[in-house]
C-alpha positions as CSV (number, residue, x, y, z in Angstrom):
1,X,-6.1,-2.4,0.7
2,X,-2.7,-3.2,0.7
3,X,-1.2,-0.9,3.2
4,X,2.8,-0.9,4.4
5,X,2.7,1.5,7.8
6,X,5.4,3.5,9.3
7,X,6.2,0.7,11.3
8,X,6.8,-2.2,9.0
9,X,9.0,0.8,7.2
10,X,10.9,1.2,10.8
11,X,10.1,4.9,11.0
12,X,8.8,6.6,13.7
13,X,5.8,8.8,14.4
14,X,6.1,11.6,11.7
15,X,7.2,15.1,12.7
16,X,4.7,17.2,10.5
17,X,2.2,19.1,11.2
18,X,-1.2,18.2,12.0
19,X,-3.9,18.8,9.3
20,X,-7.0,17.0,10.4
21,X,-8.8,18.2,6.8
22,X,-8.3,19.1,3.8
23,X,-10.4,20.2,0.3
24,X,-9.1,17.0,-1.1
25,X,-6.3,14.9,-2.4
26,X,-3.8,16.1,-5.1
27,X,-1.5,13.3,-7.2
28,X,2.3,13.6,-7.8
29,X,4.6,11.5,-9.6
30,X,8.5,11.3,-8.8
31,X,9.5,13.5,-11.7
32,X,13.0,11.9,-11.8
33,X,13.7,8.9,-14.0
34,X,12.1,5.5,-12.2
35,X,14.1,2.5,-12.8
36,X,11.8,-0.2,-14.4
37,X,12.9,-2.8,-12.0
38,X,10.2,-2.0,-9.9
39,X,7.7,-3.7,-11.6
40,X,9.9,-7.1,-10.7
41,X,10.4,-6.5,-7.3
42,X,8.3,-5.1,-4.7
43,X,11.6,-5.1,-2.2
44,X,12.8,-2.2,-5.0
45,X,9.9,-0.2,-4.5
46,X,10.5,0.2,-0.6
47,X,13.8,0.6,-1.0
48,X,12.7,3.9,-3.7
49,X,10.4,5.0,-0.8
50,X,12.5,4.7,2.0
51,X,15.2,6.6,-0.8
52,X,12.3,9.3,-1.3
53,X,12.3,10.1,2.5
54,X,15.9,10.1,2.8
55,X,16.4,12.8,0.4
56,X,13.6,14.6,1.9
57,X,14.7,14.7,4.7
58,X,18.8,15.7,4.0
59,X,16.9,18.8,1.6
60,X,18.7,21.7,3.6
61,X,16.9,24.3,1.3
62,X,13.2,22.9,1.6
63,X,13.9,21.4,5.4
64,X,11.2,18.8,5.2
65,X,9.6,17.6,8.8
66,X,9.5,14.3,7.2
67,X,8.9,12.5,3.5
68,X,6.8,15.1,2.0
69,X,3.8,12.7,1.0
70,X,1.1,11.3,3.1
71,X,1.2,8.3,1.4
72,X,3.0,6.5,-2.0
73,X,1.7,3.8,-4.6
74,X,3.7,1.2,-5.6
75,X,3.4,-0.7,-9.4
76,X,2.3,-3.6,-7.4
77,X,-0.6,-1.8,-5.3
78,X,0.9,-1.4,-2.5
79,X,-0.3,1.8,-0.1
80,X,2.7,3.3,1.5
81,X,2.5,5.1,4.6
82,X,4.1,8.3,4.4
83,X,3.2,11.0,6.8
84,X,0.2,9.2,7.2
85,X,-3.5,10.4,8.5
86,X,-4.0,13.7,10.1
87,X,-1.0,15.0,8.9
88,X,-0.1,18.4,6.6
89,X,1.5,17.3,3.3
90,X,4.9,19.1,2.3
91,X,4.6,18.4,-1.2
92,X,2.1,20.8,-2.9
93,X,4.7,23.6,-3.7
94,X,4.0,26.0,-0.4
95,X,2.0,26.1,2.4
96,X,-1.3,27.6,1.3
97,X,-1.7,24.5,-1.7
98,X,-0.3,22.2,1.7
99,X,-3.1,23.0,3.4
100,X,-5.5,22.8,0.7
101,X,-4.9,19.0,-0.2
102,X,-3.5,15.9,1.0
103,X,-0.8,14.3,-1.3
104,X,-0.1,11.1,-2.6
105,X,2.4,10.0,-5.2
106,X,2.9,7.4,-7.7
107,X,5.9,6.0,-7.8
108,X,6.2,6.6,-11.5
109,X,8.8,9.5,-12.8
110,X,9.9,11.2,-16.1
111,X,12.2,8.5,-17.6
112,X,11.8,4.7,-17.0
113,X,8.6,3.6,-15.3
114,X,6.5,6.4,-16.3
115,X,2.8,4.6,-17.2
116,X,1.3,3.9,-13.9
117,X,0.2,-0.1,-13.6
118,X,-3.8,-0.6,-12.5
119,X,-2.7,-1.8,-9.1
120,X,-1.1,1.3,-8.7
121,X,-4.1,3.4,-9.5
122,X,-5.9,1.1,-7.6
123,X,-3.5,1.8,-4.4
124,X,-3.9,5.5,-5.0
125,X,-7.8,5.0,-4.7
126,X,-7.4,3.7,-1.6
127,X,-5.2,6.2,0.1
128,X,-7.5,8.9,-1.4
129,X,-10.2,6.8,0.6
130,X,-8.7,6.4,3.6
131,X,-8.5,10.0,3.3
132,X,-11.8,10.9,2.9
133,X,-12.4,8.8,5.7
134,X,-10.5,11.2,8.1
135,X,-11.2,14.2,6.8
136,X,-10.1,15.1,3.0
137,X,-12.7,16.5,1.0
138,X,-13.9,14.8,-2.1
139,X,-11.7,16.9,-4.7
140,X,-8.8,15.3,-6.4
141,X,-6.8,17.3,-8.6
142,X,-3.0,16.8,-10.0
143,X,0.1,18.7,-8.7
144,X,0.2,21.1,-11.7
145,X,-3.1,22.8,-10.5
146,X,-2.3,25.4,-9.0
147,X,1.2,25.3,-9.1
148,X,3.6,25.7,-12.4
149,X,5.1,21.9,-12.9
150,X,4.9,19.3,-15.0
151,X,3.7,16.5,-12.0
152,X,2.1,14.2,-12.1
153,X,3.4,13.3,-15.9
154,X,1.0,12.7,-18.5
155,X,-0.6,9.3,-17.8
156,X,-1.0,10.2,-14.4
157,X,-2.6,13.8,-15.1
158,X,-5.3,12.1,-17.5
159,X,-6.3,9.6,-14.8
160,X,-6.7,12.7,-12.8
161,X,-8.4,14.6,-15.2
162,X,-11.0,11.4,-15.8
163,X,-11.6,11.6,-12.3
164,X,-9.3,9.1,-11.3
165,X,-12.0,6.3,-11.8
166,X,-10.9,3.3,-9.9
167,X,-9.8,0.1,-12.7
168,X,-11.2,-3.1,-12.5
169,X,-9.8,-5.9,-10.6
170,X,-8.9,-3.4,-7.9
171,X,-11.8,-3.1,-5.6
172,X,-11.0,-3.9,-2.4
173,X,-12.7,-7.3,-2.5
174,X,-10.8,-8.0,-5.6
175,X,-7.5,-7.8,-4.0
176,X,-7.6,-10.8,-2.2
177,X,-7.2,-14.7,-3.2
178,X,-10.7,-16.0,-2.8
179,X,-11.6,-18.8,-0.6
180,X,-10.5,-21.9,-2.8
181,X,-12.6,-24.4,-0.5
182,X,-11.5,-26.8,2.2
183,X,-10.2,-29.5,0.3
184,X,-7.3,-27.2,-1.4
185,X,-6.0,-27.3,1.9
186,X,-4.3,-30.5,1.6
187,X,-0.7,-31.6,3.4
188,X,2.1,-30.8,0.7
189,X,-0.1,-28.3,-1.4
190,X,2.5,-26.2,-3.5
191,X,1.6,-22.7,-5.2
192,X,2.5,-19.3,-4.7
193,X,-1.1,-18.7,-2.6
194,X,0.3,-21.1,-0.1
195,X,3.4,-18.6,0.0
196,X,1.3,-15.5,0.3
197,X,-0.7,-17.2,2.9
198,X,2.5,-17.6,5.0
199,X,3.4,-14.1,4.5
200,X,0.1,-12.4,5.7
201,X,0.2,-14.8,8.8
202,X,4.0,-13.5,9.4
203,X,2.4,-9.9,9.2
204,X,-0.3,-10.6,11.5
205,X,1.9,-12.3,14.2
206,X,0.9,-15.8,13.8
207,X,3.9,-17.6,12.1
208,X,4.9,-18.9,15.7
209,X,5.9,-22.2,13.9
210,X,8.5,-23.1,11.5
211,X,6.8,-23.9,7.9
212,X,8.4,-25.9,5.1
213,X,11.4,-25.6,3.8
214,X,9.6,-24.3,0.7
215,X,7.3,-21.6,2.0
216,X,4.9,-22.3,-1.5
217,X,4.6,-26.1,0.3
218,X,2.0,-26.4,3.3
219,X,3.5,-28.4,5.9
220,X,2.8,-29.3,9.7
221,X,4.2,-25.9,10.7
222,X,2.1,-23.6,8.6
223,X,-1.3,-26.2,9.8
224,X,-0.3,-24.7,13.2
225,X,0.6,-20.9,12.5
226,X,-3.0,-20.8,11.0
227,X,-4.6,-22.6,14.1
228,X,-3.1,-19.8,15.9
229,X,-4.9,-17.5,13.4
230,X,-8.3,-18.9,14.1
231,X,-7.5,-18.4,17.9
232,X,-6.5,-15.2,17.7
233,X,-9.9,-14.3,15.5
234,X,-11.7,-15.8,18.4
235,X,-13.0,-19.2,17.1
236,X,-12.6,-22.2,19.3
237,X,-13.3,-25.9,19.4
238,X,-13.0,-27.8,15.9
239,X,-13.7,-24.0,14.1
240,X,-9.8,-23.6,15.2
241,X,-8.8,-26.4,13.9
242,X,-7.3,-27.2,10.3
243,X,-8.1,-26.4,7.3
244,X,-8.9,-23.0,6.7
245,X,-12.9,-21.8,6.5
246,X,-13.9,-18.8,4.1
247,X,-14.5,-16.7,7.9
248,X,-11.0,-17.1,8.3
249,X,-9.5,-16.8,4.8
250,X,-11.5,-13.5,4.7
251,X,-10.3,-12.0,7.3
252,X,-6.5,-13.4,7.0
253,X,-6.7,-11.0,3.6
254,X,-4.4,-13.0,1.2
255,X,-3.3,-10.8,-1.7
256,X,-3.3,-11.9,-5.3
257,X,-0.5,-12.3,-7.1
């Protein structure tokens, strides 16, 4: 799972109201024209989200507690923390079909970006997961049932009505680079894993040290950032030393690209 939390967003706890369960999980789409940009540029879908909850939350007629979804799913497979675990959706269409399911949206809309990418699907599977691990039920249904609209949009309503079976390539051990061996871990390596590598040890609080100048190219600073990695997993002695073991790589959770 690929999840973006409140915090990384820079919002605080949400405001809504506790729902510790639920029957299940319904789907939503935007239902406003999606610009297609956000299939080149994962900064554009937070910046939709973070948009989303805005205008949520400056809606003087519906007077949201907070962005109305528990979570959002980017073209890229990204889960997006919205209210979150535990917490009553505002997005069913009134407070009887709030309580009955948990929400999450695609970020897909009416015009634009309107057929959801795999990754996205996949992302969706895992919030509806993570769910059901605290509490939703195992039902997942689509906006429109039960309430008259045209969410989630066509693709996203015959995913639903399939079940919303889970694509391939999306499991969650599929997500992740895997172990490329030992050797591949050689001084001036350059590819876009070495990049993603740095990122995940930024996200994890282990990019103490200053790594190349190209962030694709390992140097001396990204040999110690990943040391510190190792430490902070709990290995010691020459299994926290350079390079990388598959232990480690596991658990540092590189995506793919």
């Amino acid at each position: 799972m690929k999840l973006v939390t409140r915090t990384q967003l820079g919002w605080p706890a949400s405001a809504a109201p506790t729902q510790t369960s639920t029957k299940g999980v319904k789907v939503h789409y935007e239902g406003t024209p999606v610009s297609v940009d956000l299939l080149k540029d994962h900064a554009k879908c937070l910046a939709e989200w973070q948009a989303i909850r805005k205008s949520h939350l400056a809606n003087q007629k519906e007077r949201y507690a907070d962005i109305a979804y528990n979570y959002g799913a980017c073209p890229h497979g990204y889960l997006l923390e919205g209210r979150g675990i535990g917490k009553r959706t505002g997005a069913n269409g009134n407070q009887p079909l709030n309580v009955a399911h948990y929400a999450i949206v695609g970020l897909v809309g009416s015009e634009g970006l309107t057929q959801p990418t795999d990754a996205m699907l996949g992302a969706i599977r895992d919030g509806i997961e993570l769910l059901r691990q605290h509490g939703a039920g195992d039902e997942i249904k689509g906006h429109r049932d039960g309430y008259a609209t045209e969410c989630p949009g066509g693709p996203l309503y015959a995913w639903v009505q399939k079940g919303a079976p889970r694509p391939q390539g999306t499991g969650p051990a599929e997500q992740y680079e895997p172990f490329p061996g030992s050797a591949w871990f050689s001084m001036g390596r350059t590819s876009p894993i070495v990049g993603r590598m740095h990122d995940r040890l930024v996200a994890v609080g282990c990019n103490r040290y200053q790594s190349s100048a190209d962030k694709d190219t390992i140097g001396s600073g990204d040999v110690a950032s990943y040391e510190a990695f190792q430490r902070k997993l709990g290995f010691t002695g020459t299994a926290a030393t350079w390079p990388p073991g598959p232990a480690s790589w596991a658990e540092l959770k590189v995506p793919k690209g």
